[in-house]
N, C-alpha and C positions, 0 to 999 in steps of 0.2 A: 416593219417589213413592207415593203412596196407591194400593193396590186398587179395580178396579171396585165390588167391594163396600162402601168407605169412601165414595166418591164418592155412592155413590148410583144413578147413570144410567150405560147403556151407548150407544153411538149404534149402532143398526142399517142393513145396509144391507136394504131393505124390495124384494121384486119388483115386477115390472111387467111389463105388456104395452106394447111399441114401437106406437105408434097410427100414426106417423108420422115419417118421419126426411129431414129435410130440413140445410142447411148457413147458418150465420148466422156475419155478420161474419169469415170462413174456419175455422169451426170445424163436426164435425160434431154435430147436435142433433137432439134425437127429442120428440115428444111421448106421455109413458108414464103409463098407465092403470093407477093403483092400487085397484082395487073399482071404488068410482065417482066418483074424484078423479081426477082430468088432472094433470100438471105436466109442466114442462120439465126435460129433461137433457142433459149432455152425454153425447156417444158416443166420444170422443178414446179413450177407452180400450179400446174392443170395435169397432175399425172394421170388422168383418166383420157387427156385428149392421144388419138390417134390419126394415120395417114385418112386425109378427105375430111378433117373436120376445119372449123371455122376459129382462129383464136383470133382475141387483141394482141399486139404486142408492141411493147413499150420497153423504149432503151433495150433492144436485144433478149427481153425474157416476156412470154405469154404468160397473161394474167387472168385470163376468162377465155369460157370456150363463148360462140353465139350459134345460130344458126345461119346458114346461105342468104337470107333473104332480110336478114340485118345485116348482114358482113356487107351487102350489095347496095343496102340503103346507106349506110355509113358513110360506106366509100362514095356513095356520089356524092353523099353533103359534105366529105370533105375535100372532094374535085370542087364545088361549086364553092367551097371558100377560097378556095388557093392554096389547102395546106397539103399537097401532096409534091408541090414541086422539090422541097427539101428531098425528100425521098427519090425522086428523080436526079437530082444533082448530086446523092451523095453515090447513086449507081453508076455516074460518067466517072468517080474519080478514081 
């Protein structure tokens, strides 16, 4: 099996702010605020998280809650690697 580093790409789980946590189709979902991109996630995995808190979320489902002041550290170490323009380019399409 090839190394991350053969591959090329790593997939990251990127934080958010919970905007919103409602339940669709019986599942629970949140709408999570990355900068200034919106998306949907599920919550199946952190059912304690609620609106205002801090999740990862990786491929479309939160996997850990954090607090503000990780969430804020994260995010800038992964503005200053470059890995945040994927997430930019996938909100123009």
């Amino acid at each position: 099996m090839p190394s991350w580093r053969e591959v090329g790409k790593v997939c990251l789980g990127i934080p958010g702010k919970i905007l919103d946590a409602y339940e669709s189709q019986g599942l629970r979902m949140a709408k999570v605020q990355f900068g200034g991109i919106v998306r949907e996630a599920c919550l199946q995995y952190v059912p304690e998280a609620v609106a205002g808190d801090y999740v990862v979320v990786h491929v479309g489902f939160a996997i850990s809650k954090l607090d503000e002041e990780e969430a804020a550290r994260t995010y800038r170490l992964l503005e200053e690697m470059g890995q945040l323009s994927e997430l930019a380019e996938r909100a123009d399409r």
